[in-house]
Structure formats: C-alpha cells, structure tokens
N, CA, C and O of each residue as an XYZ file, in Angstrom:
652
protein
N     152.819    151.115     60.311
C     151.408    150.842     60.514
C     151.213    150.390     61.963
O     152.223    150.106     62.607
N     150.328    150.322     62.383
C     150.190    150.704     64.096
C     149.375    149.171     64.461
O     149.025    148.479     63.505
N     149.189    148.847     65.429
C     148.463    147.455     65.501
C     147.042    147.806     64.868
O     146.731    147.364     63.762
N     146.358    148.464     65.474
C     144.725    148.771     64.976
C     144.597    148.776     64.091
O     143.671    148.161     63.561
N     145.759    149.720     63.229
C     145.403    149.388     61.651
C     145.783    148.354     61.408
O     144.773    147.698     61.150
N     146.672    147.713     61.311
C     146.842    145.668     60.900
C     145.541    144.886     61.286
O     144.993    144.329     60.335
N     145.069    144.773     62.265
C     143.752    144.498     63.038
C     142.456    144.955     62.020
O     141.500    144.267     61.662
N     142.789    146.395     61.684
C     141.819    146.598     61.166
C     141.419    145.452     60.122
O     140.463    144.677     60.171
N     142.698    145.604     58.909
C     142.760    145.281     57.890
C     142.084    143.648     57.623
O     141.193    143.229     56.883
N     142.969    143.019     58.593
C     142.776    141.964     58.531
C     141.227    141.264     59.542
O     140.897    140.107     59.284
N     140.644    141.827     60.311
C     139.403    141.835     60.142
C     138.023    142.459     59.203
O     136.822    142.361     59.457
N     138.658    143.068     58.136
C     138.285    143.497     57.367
C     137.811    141.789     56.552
O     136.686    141.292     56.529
N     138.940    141.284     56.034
C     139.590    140.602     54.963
C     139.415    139.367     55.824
O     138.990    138.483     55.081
N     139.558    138.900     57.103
C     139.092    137.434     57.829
C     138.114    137.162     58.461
O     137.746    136.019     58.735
N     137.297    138.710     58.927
C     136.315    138.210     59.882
C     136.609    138.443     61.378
O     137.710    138.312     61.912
N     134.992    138.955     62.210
C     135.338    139.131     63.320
C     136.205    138.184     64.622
O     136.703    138.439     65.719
N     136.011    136.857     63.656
C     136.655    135.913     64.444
C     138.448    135.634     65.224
O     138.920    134.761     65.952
N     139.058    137.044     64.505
C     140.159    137.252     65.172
C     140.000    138.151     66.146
O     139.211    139.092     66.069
N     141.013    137.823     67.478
C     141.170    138.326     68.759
C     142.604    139.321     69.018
O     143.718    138.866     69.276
N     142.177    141.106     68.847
C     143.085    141.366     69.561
C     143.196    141.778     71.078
O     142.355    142.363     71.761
N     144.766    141.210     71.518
C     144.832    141.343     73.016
C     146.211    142.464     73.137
O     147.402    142.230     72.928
N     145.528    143.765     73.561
C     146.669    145.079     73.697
C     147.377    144.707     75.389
O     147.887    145.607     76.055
N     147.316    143.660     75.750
C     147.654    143.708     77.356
C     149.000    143.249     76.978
O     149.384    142.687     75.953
N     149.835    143.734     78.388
C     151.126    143.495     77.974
C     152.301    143.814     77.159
O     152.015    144.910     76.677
N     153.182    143.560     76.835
C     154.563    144.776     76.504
C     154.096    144.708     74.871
O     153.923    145.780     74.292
N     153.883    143.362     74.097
C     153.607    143.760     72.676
C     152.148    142.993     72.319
O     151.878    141.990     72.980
N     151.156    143.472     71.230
C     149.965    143.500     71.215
C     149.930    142.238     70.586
O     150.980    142.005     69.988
N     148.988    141.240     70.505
C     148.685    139.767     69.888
C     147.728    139.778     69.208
O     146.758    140.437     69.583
N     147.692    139.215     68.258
C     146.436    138.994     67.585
C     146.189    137.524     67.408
O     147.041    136.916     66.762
N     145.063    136.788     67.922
C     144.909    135.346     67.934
C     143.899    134.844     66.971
O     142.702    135.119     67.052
N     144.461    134.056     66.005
C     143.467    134.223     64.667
C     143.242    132.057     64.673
O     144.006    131.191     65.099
N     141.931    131.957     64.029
C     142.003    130.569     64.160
C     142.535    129.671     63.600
O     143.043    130.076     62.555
N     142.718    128.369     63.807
C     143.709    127.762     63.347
C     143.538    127.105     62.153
O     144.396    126.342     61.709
N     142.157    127.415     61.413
C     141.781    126.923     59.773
C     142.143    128.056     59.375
O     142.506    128.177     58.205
N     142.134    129.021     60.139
C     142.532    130.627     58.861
C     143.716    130.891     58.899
O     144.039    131.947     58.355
N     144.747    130.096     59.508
C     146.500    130.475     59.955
C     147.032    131.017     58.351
O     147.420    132.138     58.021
N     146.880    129.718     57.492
C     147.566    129.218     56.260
C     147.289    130.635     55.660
O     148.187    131.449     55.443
N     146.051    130.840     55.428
C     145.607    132.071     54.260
C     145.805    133.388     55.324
O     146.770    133.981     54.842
N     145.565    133.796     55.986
C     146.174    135.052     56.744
C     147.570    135.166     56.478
O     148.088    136.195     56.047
N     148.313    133.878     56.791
C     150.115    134.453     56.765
C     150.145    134.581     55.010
O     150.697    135.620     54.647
N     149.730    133.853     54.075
C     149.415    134.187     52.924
C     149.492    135.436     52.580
O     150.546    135.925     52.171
N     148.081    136.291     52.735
C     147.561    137.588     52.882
C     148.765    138.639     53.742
O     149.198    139.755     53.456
N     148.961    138.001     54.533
C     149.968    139.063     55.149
C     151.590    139.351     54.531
O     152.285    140.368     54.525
N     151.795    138.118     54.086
C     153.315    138.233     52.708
C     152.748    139.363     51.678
O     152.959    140.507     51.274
N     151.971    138.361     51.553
C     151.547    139.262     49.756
C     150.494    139.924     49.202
O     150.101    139.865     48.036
N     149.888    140.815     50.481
C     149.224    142.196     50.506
C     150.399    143.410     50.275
O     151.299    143.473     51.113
N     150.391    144.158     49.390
C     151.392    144.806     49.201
C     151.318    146.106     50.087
O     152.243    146.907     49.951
N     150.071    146.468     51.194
C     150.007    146.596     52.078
C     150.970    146.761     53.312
O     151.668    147.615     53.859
N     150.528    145.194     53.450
C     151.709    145.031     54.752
C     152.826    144.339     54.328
O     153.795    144.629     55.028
N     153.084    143.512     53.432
C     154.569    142.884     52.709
C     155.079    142.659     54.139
O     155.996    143.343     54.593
N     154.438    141.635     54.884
C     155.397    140.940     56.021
C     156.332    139.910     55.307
O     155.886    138.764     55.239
N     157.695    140.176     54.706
C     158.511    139.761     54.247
C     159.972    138.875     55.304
O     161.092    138.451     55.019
N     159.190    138.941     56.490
C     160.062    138.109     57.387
C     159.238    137.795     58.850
O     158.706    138.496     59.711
N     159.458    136.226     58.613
C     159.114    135.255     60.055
C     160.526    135.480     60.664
O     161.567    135.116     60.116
N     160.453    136.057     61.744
C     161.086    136.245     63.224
C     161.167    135.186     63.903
O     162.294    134.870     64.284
N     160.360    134.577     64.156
C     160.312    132.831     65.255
C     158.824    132.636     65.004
O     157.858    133.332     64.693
N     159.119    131.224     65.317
C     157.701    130.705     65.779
C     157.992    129.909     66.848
O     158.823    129.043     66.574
N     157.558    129.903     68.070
C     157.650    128.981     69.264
C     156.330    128.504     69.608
O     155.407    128.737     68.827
N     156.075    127.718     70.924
C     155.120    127.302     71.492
C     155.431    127.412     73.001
O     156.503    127.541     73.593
N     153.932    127.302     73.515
C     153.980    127.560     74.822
C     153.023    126.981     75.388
O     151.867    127.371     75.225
N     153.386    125.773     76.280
C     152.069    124.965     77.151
C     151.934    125.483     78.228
O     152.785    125.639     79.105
N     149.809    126.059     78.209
C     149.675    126.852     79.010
C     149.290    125.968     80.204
O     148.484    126.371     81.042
N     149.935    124.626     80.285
C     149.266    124.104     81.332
C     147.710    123.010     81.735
O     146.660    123.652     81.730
N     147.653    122.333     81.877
C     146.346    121.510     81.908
C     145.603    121.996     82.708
O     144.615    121.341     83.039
N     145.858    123.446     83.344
C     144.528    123.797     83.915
C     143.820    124.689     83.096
O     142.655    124.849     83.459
N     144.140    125.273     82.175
C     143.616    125.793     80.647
C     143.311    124.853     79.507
O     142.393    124.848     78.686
N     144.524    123.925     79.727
C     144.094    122.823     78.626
C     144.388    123.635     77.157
O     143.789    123.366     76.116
N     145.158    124.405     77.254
C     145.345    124.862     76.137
C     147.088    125.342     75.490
O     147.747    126.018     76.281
N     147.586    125.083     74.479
C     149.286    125.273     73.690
C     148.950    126.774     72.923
O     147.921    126.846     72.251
N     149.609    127.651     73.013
C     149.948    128.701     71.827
C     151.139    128.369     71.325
O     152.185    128.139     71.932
N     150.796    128.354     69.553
C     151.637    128.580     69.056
C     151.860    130.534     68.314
O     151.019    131.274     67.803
N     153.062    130.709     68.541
C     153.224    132.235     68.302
C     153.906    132.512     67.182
O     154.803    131.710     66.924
N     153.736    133.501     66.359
C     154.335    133.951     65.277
C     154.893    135.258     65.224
O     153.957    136.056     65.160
N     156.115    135.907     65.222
C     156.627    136.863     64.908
C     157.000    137.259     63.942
O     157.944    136.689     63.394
N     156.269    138.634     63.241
C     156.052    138.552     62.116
C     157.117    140.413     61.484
O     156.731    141.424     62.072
N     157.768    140.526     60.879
C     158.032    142.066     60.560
C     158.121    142.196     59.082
O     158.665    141.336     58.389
N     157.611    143.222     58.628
C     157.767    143.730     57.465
C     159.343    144.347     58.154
O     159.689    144.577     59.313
N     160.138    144.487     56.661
C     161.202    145.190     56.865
C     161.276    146.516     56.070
O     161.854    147.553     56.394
N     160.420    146.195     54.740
C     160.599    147.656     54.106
C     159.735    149.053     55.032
O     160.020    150.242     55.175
N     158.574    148.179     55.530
C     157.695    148.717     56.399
C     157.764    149.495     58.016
O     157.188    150.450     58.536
N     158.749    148.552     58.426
C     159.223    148.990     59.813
C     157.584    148.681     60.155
O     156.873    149.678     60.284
N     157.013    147.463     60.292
C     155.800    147.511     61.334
C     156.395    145.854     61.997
O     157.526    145.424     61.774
N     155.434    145.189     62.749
C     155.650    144.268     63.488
C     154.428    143.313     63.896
O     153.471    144.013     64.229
N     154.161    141.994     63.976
C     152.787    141.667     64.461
C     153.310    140.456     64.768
O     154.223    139.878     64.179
N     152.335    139.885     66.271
C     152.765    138.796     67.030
C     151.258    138.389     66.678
O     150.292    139.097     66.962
N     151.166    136.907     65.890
C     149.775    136.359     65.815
C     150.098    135.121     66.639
O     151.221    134.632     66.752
N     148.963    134.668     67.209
C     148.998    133.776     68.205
C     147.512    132.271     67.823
O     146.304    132.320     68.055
N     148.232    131.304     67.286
C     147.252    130.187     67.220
C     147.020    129.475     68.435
O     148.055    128.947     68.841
N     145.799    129.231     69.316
C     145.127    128.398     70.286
C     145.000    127.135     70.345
O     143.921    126.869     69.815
N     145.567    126.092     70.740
C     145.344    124.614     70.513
C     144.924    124.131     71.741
O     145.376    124.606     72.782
N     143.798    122.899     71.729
C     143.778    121.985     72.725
C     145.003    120.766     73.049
O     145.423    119.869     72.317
N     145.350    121.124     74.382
C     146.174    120.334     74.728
C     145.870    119.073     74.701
O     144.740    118.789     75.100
N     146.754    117.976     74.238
C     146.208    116.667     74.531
C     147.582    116.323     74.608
O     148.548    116.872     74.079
N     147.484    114.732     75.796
C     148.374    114.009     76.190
C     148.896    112.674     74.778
O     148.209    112.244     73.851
N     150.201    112.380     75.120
C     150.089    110.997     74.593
C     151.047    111.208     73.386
O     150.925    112.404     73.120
N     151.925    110.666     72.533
C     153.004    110.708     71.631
C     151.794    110.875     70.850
O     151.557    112.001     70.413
N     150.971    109.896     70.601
C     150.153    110.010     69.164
C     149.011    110.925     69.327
O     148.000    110.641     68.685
N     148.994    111.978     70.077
C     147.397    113.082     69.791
C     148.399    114.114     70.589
O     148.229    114.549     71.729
N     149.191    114.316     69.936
C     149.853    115.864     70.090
C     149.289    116.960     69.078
O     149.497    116.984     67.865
N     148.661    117.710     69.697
C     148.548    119.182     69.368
C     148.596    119.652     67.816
O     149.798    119.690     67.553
N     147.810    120.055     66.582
C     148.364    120.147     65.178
C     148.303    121.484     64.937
O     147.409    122.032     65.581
N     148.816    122.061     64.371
C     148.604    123.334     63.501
C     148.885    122.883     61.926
O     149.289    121.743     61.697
N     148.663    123.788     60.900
C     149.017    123.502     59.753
C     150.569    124.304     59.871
O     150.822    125.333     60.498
N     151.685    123.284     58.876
C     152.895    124.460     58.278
C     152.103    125.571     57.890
O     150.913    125.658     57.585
N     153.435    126.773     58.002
C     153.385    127.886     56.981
C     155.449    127.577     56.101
O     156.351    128.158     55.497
N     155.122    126.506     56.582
C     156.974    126.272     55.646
C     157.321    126.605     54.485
O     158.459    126.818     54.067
N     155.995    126.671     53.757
C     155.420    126.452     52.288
C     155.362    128.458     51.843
O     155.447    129.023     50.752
N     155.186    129.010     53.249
C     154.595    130.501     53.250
C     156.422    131.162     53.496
O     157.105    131.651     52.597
N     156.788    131.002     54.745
C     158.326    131.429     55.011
C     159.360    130.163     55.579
O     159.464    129.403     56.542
N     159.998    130.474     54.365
C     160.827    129.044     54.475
C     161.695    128.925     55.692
O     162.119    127.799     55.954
N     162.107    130.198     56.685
C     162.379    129.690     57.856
C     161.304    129.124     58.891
O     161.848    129.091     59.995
N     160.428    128.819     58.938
C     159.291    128.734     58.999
C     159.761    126.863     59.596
O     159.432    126.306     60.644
N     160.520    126.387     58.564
C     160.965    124.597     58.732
C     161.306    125.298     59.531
O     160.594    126.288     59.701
N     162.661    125.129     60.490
C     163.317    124.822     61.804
C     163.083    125.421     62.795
O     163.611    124.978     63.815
N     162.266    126.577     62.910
C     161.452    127.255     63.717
C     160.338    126.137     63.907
O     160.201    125.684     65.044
N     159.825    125.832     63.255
C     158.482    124.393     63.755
C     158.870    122.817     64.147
O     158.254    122.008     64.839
N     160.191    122.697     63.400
C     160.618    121.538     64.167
C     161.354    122.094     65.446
O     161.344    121.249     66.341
N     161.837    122.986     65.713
C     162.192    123.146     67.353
C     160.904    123.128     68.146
O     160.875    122.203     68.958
N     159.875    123.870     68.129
C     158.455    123.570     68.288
C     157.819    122.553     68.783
O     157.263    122.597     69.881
N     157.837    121.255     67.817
C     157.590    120.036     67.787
C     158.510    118.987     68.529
O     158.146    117.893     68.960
N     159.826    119.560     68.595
C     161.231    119.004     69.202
C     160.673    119.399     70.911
O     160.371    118.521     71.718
N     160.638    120.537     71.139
C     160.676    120.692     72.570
C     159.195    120.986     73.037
O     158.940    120.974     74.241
N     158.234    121.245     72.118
C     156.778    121.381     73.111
C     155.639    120.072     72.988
O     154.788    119.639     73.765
N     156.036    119.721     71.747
C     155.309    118.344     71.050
C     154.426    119.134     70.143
O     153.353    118.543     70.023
N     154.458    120.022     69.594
C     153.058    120.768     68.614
C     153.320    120.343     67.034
O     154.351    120.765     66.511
N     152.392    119.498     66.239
C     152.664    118.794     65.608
C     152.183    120.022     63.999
O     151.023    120.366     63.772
N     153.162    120.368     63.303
C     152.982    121.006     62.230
C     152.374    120.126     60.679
O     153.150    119.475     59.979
N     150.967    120.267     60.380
C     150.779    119.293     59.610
C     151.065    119.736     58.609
O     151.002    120.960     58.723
N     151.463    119.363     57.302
C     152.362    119.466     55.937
C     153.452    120.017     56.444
O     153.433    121.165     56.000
N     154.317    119.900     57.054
C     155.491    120.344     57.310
C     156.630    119.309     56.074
O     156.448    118.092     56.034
N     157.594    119.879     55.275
C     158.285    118.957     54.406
C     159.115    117.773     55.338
O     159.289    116.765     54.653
N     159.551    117.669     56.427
C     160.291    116.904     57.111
C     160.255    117.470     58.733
O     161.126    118.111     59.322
N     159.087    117.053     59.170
C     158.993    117.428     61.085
C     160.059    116.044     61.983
O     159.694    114.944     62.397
N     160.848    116.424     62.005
C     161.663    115.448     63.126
C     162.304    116.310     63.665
O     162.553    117.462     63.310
N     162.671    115.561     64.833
C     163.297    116.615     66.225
C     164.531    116.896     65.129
O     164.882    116.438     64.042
N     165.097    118.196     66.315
C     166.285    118.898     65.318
C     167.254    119.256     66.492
O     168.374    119.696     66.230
N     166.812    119.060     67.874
C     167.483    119.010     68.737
C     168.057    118.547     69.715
O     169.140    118.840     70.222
N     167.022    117.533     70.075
C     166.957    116.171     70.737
C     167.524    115.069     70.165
O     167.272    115.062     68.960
N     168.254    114.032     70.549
C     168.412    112.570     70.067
C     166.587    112.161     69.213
O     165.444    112.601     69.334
N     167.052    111.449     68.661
C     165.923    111.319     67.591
C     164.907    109.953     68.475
O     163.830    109.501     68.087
N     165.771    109.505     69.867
C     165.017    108.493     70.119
C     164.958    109.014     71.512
O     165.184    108.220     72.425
N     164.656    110.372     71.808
C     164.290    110.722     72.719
C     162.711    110.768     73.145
O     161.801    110.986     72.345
N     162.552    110.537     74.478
C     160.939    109.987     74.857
C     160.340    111.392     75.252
O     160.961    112.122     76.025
N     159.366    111.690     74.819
C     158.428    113.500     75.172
C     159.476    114.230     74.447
O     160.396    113.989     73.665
N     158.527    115.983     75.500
C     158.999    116.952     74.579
C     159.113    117.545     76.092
O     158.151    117.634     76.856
N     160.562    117.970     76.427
C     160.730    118.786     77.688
C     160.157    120.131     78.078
O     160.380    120.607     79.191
N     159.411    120.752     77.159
C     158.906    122.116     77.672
C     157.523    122.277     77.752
O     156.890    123.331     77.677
N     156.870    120.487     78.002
C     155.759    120.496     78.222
C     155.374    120.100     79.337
O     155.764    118.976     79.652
N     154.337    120.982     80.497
C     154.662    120.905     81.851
C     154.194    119.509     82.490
O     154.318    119.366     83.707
N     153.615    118.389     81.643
C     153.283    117.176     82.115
C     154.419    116.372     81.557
O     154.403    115.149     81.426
N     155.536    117.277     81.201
C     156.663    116.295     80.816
C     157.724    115.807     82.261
O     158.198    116.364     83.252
N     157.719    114.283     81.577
C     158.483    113.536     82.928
C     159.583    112.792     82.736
O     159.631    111.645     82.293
N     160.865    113.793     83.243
C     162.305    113.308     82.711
C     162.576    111.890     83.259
O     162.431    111.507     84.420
N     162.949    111.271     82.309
C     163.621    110.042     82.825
C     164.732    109.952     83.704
O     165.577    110.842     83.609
N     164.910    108.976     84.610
C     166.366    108.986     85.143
C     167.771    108.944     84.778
O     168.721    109.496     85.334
N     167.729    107.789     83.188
C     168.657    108.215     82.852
C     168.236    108.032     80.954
O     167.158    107.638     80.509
N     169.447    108.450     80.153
C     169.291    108.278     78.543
C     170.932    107.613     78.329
O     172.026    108.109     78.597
N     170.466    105.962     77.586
C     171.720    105.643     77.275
C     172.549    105.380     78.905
O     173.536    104.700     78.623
N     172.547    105.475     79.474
C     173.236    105.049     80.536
C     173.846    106.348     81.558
O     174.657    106.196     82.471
N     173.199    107.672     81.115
C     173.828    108.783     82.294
C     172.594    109.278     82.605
O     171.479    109.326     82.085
N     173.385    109.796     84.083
C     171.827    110.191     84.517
C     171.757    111.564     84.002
O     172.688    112.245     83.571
N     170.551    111.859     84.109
C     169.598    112.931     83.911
C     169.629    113.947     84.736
O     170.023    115.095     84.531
N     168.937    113.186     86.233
C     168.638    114.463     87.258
C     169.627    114.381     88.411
O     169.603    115.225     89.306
C-alpha cells in the first residue's frame, strides 16, 4: 500500500486534521497528540493495514527556536510489506517537572516500553500511562536528558569528569 493510500484511509477514519509531509527520503504523517492512542489502535487492528510491528519510537528536540519535540513512530506491517513514519508535535518546555507528554502506546505494541523509556531517558519526553517510565540508560540519579539542546553537562558525576 503506497503512502496516499494509508493517508487516504486514515483521513478517511481521523479527520482532516492529520498532516502529510512527502519531503524528504521517507513520507511522515503528523497526526495529533489526543488521536495518537486510537490511530495506532486502528492501524494494528484494521485488517487493512495489520501494522503488526513498532520499529522505534525516538524523539527529537527541534530546538527553542521552534519550541517544538517530535516524537516519531516507525511503523511496518510485515504480512503487508508497507511502512509508515507517524510523527507526534509537542511543545517544548523547560524544567524536570513540565517535560513534554505524549500518551503510551505500550498498552498498543509492547516494544513500545523501552523504545519510550530511551525517549524519556535521553530527550526528557514524558510517556503518560507508560507501565514503568524510568531511565533505562542513564544512572537513575542522573540530572537532564542529554539529547536535549538546552541540555547542560555537568563537570563531573560521582567524582569523574565529564568534559
């Protein structure tokens, strides 16, 4: 199935309110972040598209001059041989306690857990109902999230330096 038709479908079934973007090596579709839960839903278990495997989910801070985090989803049917990259939009915000939320889909593809705690581990994007969000890569009493570009390494952790 080709992007347009996935696009189709699922603006059919969500509303014009999803965004596709054909620029670039693979096509995105940016859907909002109250409709995440029931789209990846719809997209398992439309017998349709049977996207029967999460690929990754990462994040990406676009920076405080956008003021805005994607979180990304890679999505493939396997019986299908198709593919879809959906992309959730968040406002960036500073500060341990007003980091960034999306809802889990942990509940939708169970790799879905450690794909969102790496997420949350290195960008700060906070997965809400997630069964257990704690870093998975970091020391657990590590300060920020390093792949966020207002992140500011300390000199040292425990007594070695850093930089």
């Amino acid at each position: 199935m080709t992007f347009l038709e996935l696009t189709t479908i699922l603006t059919a079934e969500f509303g014009p309110e999803l965004e596709a973007n054909t620029q670039g090596l693979q096509p995105s579709l940016t859907v909002p972040t109250g409709q995440l839960v029931a789209i990846c839903q719809f997209l398992r278990d439309d017998d349709r598209l049977f996207f029967d495997l999460l690929a990754c989910v990462t994040a990406i801070d676009n920076g405080p001059e956008t003021n805005t985090m994607d979180v990304i989803y890679n999505l493939t049917s396997i019986p299908y041989e198709h593919n879809l990259m959906l992309k959730v939009s968040v406002s960036r915000t500073t500060g341990s306690s007003q980091l960034p939320s999306v809802p889990s889909i942990a509940h939708i593809w169970r790799t879905a857990d450690w794909h969102e705690r790496e997420a949350f581990d290195l960008v700060g994007i906070r997965f809400d109902g997630h069964p257990d969000l704690r870093r998975i890569l970091l020391p657990t009493d590590w300060v920020g999230h390093p792949l966020r570009t207002d992140y500011q390494e300390e000199e040292q952790y425990h007594g070695i330096k850093t930089k």
